[in-house]
DRENDO-853434 format. One record per residue: x, y, z of N, C-alpha, C in turn; residue in three letters. Coordinates in nm, 4 decimals. Layout:
! DRENDO-853434
<rec><n_east>X</n_east><n_north>Y</n_north><n_up>Z</n_up><ca_east>X</ca_east><ca_north>Y</ca_north><ca_up>Z</ca_up><c_east>X</c_east><c_north>Y</c_north><c_up>Z</c_up><residuo>ALA</residuo></rec>
...
***
This chain:
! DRENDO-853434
<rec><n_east>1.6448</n_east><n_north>-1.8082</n_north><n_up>-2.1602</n_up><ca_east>1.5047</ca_east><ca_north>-1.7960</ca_north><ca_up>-2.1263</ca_up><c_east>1.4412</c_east><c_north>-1.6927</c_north><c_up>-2.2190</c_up><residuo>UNK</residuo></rec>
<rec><n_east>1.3467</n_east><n_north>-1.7189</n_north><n_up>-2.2872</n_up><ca_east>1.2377</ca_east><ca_north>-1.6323</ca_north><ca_up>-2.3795</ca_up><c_east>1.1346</c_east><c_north>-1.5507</c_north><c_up>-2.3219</c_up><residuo>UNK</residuo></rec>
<rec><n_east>1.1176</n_east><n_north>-1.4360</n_north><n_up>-2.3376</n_up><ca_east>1.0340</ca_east><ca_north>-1.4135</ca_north><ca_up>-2.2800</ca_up><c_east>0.9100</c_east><c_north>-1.4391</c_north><c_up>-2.3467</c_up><residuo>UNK</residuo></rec>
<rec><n_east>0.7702</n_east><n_north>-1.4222</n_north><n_up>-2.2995</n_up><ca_east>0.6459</ca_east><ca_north>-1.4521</ca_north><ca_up>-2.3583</ca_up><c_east>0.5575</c_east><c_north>-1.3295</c_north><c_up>-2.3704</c_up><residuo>UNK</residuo></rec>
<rec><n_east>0.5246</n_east><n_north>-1.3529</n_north><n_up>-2.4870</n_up><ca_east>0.4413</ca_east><ca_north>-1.2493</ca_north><ca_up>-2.5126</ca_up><c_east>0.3000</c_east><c_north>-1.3194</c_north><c_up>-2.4718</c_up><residuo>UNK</residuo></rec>
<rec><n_east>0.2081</n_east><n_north>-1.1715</n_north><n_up>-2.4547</n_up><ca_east>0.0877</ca_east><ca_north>-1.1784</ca_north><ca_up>-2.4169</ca_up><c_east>0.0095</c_east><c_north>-1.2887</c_north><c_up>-2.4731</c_up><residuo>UNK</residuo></rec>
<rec><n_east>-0.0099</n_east><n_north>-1.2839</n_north><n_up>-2.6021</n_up><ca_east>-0.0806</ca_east><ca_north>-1.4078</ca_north><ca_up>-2.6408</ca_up><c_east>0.0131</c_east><c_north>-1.5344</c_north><c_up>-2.6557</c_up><residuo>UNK</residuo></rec>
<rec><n_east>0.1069</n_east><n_north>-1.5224</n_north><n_up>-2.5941</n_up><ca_east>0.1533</ca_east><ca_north>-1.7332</ca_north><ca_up>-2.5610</ca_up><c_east>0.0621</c_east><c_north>-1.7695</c_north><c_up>-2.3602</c_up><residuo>UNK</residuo></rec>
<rec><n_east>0.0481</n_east><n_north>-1.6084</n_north><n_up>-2.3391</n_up><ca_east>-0.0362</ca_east><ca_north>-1.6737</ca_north><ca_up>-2.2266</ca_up><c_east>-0.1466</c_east><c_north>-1.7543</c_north><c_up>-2.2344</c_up><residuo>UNK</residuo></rec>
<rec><n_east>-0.1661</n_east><n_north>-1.8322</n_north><n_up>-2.1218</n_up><ca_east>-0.3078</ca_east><ca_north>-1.9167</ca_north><ca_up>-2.1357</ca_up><c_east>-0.4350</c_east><c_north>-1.7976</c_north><c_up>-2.0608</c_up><residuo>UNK</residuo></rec>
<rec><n_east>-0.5618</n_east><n_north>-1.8021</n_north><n_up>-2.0993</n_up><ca_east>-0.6291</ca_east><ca_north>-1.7394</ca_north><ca_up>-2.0206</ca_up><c_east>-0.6314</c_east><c_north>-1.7005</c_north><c_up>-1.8787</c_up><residuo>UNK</residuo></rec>
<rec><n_east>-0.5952</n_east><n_north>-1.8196</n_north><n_up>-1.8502</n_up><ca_east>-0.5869</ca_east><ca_north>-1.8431</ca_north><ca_up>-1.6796</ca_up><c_east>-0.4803</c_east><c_north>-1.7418</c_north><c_up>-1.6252</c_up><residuo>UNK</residuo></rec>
<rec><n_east>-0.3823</n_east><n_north>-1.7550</n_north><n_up>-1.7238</n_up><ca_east>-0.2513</ca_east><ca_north>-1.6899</ca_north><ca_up>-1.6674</ca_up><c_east>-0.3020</c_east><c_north>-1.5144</c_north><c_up>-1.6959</c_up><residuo>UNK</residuo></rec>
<rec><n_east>-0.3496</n_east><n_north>-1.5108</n_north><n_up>-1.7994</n_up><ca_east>-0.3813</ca_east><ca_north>-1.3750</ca_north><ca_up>-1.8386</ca_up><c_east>-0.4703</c_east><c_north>-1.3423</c_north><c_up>-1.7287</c_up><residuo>UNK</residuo></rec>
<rec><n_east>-0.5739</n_east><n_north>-1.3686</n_north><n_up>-1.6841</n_up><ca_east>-0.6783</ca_east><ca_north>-1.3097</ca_north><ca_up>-1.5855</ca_up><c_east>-0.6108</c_east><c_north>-1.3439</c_north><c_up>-1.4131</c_up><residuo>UNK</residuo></rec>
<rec><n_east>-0.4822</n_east><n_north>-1.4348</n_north><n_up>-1.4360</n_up><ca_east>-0.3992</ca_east><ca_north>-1.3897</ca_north><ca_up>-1.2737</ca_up><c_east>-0.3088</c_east><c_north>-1.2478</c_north><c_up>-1.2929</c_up><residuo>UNK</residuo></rec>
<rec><n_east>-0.2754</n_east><n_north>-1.2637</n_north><n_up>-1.4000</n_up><ca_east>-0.1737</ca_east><ca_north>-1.1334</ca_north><ca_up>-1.4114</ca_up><c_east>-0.2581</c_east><c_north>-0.9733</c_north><c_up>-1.4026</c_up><residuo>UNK</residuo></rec>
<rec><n_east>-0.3948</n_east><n_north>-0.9770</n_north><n_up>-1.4376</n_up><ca_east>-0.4717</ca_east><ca_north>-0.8893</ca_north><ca_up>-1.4463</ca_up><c_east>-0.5354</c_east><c_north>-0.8402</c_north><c_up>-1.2808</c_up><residuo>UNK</residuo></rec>
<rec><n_east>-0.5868</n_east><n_north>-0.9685</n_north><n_up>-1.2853</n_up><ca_east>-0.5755</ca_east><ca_north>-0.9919</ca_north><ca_up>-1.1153</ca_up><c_east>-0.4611</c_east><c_north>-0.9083</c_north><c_up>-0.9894</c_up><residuo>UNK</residuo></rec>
<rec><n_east>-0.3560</n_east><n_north>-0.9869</n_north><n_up>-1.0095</n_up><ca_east>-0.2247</ca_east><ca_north>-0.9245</ca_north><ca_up>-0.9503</ca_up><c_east>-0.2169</c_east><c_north>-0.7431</c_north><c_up>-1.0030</c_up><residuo>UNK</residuo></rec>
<rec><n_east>-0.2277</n_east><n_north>-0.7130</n_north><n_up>-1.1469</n_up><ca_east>-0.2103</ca_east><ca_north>-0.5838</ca_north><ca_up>-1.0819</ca_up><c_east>-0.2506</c_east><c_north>-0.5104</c_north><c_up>-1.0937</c_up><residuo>UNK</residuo></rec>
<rec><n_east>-0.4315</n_east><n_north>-0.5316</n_north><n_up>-1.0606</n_up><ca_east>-0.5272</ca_east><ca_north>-0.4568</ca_north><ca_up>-1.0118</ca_up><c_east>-0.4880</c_east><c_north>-0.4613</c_north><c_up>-0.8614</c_up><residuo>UNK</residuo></rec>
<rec><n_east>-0.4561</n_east><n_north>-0.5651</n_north><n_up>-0.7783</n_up><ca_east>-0.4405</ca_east><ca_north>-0.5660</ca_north><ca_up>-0.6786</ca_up><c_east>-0.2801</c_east><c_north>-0.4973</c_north><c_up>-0.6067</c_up><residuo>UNK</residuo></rec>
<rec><n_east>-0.2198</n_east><n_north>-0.5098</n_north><n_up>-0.6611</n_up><ca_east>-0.1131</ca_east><ca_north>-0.3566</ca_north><ca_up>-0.6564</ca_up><c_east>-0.1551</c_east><c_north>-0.2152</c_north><c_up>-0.6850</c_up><residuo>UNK</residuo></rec>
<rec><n_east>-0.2317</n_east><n_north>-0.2624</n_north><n_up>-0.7763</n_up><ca_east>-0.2395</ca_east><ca_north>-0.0341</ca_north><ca_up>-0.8211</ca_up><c_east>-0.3235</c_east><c_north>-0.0452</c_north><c_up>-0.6805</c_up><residuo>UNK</residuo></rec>
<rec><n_east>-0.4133</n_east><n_north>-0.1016</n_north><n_up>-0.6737</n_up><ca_east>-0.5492</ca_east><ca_north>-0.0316</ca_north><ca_up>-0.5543</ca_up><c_east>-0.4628</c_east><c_north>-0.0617</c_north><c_up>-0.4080</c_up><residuo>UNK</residuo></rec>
<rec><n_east>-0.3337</n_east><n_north>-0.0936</n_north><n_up>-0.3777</n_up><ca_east>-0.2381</ca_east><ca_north>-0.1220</ca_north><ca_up>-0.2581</ca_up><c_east>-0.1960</c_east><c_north>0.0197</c_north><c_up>-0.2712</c_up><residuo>UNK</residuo></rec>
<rec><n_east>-0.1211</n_east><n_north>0.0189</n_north><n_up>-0.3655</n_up><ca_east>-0.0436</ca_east><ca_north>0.1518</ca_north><ca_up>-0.4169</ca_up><c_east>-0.1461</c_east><c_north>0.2973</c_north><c_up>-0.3448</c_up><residuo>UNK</residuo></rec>
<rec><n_east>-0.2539</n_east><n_north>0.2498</n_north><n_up>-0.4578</n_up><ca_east>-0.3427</ca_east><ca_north>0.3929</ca_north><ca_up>-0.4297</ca_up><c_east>-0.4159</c_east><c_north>0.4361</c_north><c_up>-0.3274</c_up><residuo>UNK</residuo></rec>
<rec><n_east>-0.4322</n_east><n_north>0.2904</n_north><n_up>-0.2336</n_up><ca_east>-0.4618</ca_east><ca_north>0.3306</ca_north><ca_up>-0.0801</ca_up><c_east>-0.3243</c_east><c_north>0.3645</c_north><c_up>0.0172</c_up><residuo>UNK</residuo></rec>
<rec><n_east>-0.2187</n_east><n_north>0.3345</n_north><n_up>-0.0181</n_up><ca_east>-0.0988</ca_east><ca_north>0.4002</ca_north><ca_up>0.0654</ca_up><c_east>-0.0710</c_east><c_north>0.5729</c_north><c_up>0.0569</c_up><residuo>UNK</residuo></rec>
<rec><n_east>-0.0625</n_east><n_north>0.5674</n_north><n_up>-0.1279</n_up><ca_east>-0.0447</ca_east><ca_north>0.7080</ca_north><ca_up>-0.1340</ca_up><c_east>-0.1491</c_east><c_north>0.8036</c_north><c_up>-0.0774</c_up><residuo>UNK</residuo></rec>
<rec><n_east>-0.2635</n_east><n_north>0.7670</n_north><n_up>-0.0817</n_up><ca_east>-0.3964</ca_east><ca_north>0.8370</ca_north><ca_up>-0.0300</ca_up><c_east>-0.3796</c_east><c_north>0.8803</c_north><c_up>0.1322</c_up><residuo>UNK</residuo></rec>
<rec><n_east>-0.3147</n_east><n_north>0.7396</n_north><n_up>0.2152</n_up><ca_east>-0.3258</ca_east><ca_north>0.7526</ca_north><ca_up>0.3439</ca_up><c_east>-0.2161</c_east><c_north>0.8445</c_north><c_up>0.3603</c_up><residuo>UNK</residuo></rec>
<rec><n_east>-0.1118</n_east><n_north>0.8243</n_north><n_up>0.2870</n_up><ca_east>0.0539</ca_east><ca_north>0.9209</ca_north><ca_up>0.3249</ca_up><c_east>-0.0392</c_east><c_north>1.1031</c_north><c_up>0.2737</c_up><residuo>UNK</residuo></rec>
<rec><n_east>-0.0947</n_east><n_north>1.0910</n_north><n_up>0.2170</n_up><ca_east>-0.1225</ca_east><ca_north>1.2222</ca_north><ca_up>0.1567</ca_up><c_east>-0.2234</c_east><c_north>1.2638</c_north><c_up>0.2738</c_up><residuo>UNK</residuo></rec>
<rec><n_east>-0.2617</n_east><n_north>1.2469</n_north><n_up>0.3436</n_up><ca_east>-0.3672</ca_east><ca_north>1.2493</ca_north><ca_up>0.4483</ca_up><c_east>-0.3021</c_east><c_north>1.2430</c_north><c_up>0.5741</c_up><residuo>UNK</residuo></rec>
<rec><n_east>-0.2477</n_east><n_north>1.2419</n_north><n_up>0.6100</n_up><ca_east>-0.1253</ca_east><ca_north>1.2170</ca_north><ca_up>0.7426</ca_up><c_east>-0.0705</c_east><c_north>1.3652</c_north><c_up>0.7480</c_up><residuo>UNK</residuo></rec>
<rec><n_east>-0.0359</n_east><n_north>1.3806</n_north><n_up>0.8548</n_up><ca_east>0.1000</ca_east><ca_north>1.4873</ca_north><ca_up>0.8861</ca_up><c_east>0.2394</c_east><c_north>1.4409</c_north><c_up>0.8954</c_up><residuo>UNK</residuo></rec>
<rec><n_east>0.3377</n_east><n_north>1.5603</n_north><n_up>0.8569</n_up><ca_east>0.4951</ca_east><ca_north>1.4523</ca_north><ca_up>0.8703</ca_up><c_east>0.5112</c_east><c_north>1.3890</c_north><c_up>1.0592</c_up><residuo>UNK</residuo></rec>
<rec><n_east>0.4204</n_east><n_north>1.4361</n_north><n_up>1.1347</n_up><ca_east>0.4310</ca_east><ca_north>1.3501</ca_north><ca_up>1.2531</ca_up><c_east>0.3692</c_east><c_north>1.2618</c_north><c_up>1.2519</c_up><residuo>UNK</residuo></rec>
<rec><n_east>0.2781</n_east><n_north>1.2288</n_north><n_up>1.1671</n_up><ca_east>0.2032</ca_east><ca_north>1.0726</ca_north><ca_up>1.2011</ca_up><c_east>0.2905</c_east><c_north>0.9585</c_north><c_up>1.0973</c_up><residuo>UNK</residuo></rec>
<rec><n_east>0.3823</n_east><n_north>1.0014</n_north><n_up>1.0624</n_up><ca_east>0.4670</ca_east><ca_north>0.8851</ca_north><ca_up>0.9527</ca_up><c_east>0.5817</c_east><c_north>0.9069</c_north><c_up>1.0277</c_up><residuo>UNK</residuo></rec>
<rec><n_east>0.6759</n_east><n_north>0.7818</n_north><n_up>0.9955</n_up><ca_east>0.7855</ca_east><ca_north>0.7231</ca_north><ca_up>1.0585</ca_up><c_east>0.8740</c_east><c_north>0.7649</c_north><c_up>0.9325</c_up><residuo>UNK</residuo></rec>
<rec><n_east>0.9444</n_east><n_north>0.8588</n_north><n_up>0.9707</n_up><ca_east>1.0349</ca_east><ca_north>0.8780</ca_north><ca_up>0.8219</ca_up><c_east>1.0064</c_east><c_north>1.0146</c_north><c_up>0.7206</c_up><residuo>UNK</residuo></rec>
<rec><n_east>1.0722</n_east><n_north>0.9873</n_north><n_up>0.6204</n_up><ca_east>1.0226</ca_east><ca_north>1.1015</ca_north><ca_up>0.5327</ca_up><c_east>0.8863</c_east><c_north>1.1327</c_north><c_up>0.4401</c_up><residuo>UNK</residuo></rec>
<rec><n_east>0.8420</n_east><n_north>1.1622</n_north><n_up>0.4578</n_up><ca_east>0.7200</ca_east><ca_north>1.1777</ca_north><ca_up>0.3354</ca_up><c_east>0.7737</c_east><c_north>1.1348</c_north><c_up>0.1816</c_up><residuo>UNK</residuo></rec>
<rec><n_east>0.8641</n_east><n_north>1.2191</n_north><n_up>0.1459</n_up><ca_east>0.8616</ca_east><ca_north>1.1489</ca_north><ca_up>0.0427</ca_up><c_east>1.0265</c_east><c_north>1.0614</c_north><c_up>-0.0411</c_up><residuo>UNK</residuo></rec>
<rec><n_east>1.0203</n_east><n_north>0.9997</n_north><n_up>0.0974</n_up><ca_east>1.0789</ca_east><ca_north>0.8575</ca_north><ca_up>0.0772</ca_up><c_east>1.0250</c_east><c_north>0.7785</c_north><c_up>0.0725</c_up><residuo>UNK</residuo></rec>
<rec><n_east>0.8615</n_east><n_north>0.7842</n_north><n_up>0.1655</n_up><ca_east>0.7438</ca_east><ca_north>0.6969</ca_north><ca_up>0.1799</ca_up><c_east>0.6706</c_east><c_north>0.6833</c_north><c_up>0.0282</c_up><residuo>UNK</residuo></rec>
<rec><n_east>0.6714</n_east><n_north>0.8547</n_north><n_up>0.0123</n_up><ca_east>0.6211</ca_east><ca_north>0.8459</ca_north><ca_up>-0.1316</ca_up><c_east>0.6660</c_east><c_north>0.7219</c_north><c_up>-0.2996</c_up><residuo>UNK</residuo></rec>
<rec><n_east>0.8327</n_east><n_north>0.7419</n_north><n_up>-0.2556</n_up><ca_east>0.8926</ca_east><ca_north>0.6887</ca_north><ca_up>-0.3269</ca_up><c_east>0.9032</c_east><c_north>0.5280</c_north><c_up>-0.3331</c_up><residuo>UNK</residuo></rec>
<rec><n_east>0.8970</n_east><n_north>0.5010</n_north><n_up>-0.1982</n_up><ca_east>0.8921</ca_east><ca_north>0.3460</ca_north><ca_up>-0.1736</ca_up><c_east>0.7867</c_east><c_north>0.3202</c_north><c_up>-0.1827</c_up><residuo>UNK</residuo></rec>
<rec><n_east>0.6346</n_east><n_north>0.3373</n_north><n_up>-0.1850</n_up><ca_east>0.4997</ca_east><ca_north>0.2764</ca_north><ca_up>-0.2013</ca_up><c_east>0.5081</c_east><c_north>0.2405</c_north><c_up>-0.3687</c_up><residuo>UNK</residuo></rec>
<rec><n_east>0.5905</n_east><n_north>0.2892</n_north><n_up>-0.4819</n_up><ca_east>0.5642</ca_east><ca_north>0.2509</ca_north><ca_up>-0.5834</ca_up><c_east>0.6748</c_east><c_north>0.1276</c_north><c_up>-0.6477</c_up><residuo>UNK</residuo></rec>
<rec><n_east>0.7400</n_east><n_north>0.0839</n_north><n_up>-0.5112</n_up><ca_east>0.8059</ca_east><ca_north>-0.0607</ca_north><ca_up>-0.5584</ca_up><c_east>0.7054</c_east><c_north>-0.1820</c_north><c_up>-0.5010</c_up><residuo>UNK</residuo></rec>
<rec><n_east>0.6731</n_east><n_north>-0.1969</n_north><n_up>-0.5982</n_up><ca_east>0.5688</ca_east><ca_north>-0.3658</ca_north><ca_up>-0.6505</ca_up><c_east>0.5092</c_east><c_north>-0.3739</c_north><c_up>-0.5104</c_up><residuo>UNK</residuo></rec>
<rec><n_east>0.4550</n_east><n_north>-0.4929</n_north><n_up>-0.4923</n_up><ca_east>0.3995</ca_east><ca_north>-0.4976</ca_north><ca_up>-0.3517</ca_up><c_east>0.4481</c_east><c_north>-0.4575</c_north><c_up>-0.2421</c_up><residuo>UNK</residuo></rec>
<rec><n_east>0.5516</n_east><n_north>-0.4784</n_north><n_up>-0.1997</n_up><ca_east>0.6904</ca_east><ca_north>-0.4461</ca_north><ca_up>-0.1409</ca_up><c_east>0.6655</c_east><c_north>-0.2918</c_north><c_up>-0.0442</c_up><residuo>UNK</residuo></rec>
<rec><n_east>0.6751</n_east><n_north>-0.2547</n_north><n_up>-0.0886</n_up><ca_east>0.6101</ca_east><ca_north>-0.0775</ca_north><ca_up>-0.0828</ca_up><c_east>0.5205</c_east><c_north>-0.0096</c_north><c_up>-0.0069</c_up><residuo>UNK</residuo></rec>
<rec><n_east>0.3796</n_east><n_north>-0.0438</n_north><n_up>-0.0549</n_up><ca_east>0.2572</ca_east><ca_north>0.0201</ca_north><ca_up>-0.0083</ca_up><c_east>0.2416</c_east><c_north>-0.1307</c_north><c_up>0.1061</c_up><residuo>UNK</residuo></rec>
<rec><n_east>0.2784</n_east><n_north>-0.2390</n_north><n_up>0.1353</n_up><ca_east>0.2963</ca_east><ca_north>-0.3360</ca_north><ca_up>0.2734</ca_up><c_east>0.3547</c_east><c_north>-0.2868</c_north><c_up>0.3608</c_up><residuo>UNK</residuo></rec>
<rec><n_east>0.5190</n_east><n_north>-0.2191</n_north><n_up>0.3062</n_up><ca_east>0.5969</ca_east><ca_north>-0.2028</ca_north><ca_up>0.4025</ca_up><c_east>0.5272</c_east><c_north>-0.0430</c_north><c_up>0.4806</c_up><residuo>UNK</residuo></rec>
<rec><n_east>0.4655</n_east><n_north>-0.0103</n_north><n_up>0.4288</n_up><ca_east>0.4778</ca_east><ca_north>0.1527</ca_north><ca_up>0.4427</ca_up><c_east>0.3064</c_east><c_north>0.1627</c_north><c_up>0.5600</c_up><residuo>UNK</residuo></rec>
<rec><n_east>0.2266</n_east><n_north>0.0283</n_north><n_up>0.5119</n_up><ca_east>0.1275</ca_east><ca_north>-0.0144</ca_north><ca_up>0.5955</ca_up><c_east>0.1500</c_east><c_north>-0.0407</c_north><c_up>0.7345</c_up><residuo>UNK</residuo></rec>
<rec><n_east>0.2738</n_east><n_north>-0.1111</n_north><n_up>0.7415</n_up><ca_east>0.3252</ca_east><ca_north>-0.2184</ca_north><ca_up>0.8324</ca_up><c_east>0.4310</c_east><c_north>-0.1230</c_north><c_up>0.9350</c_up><residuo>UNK</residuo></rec>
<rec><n_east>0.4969</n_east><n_north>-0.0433</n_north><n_up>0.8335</n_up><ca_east>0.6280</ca_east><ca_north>0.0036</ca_north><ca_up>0.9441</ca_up><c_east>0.6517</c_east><c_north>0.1622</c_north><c_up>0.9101</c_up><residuo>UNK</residuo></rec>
<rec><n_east>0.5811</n_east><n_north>0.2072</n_north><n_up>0.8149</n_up><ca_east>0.5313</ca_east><ca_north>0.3683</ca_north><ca_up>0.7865</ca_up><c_east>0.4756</c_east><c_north>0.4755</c_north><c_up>0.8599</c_up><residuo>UNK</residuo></rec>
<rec><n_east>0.4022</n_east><n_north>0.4337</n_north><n_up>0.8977</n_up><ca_east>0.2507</ca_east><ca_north>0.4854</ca_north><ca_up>1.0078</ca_up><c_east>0.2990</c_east><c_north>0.4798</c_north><c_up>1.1137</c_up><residuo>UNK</residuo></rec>
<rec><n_east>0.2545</n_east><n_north>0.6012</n_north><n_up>1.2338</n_up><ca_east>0.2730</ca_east><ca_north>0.5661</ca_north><ca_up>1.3285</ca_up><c_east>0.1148</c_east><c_north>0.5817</c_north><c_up>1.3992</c_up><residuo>UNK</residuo></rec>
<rec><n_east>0.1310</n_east><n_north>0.4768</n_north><n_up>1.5362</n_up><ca_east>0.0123</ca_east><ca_north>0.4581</ca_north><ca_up>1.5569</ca_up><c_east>-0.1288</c_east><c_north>0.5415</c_north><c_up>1.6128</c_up><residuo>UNK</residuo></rec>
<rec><n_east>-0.2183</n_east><n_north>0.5360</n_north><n_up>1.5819</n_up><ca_east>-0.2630</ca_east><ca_north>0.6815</ca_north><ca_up>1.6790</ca_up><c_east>-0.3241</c_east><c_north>0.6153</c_north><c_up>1.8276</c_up><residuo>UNK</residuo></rec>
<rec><n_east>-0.3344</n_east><n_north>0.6906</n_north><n_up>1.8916</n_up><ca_east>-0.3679</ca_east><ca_north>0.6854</ca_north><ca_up>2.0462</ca_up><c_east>-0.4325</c_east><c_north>0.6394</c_north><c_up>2.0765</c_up><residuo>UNK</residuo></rec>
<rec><n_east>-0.4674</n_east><n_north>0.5292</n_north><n_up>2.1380</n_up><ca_east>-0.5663</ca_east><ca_north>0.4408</ca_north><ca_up>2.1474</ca_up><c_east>-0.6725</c_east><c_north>0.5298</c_north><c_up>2.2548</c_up><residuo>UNK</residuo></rec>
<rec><n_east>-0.7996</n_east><n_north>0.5215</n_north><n_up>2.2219</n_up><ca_east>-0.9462</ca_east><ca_north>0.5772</ca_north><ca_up>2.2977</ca_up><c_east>-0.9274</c_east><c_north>0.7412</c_north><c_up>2.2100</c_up><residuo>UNK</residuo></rec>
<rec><n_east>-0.8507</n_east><n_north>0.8067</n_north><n_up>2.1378</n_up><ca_east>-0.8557</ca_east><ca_north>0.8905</ca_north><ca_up>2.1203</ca_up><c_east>-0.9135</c_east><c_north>0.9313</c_north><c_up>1.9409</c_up><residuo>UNK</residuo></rec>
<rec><n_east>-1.0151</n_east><n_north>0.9670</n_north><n_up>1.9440</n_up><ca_east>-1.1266</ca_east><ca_north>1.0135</ca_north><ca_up>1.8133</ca_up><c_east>-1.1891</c_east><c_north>0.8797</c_north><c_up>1.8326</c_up><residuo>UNK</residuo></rec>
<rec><n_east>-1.1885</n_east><n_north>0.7676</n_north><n_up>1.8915</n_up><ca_east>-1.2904</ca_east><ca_north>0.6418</ca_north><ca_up>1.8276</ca_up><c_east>-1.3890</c_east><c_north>0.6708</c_north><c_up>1.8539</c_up><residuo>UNK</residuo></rec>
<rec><n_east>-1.4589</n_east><n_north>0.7831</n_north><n_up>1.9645</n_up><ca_east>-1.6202</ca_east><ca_north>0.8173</ca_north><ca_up>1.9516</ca_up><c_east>-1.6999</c_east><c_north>0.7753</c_north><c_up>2.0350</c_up><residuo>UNK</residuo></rec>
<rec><n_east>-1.5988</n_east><n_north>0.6687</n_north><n_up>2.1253</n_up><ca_east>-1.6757</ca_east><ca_north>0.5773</ca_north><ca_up>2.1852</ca_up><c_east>-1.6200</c_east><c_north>0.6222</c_north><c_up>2.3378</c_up><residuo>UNK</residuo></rec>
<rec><n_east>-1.6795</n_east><n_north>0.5455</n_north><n_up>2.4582</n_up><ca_east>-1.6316</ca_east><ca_north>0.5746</ca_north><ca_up>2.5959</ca_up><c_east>-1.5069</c_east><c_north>0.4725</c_north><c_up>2.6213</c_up><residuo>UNK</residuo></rec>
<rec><n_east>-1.4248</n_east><n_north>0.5483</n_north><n_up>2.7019</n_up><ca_east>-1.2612</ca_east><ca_north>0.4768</ca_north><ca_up>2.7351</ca_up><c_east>-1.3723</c_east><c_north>0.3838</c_north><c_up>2.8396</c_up><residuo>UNK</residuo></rec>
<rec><n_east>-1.3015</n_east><n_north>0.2768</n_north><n_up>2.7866</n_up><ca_east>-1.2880</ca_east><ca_north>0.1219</ca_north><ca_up>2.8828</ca_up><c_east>-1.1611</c_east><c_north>0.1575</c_north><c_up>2.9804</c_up><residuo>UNK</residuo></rec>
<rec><n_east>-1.2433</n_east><n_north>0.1384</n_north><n_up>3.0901</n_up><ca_east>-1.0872</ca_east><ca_north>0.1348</ca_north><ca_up>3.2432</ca_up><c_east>-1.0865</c_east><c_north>-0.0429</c_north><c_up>3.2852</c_up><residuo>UNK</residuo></rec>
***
């Protein structure tokens, strides 16, 4: 298998690949932002294992969305009146 250089891409392919990883860095850079903004009690794990895993490919800043975070308290800062 060969690999391909940039210009054997077709346009199309060039503006998905550009696509794709704009849409990783700005995954990336909203995880690290949120981990950097957190306390080590509001994350599941280490800080910076979290750190370390948000910069594998999509993979990362999903998992760290998904199973990173822990949740905050429901009725508590939303601003609004608790529903009974």
């Amino acid at each position: 298998m060969t690999r391909k250089k940039w210009s054997d891409l077709k346009p199309g392919q060039r503006r998905g690949f550009v696509a794709a990883s704009l849409v990783e860095f700005a995954l990336a850079a909203a995880a690290w932002t949120d981990l950097a903004r957190r306390t080590p009690e509001q994350v599941r794990g280490r800080k910076p294992l979290w750190a370390a895993a948000i910069a594998v490919n999509f993979v990362g800043p999903i998992a760290y969305f998904c199973w990173g975070r822990v949740p905050a308290d429901r009725g508590h800062g939303s601003g609004g009146a608790d529903v009974v």
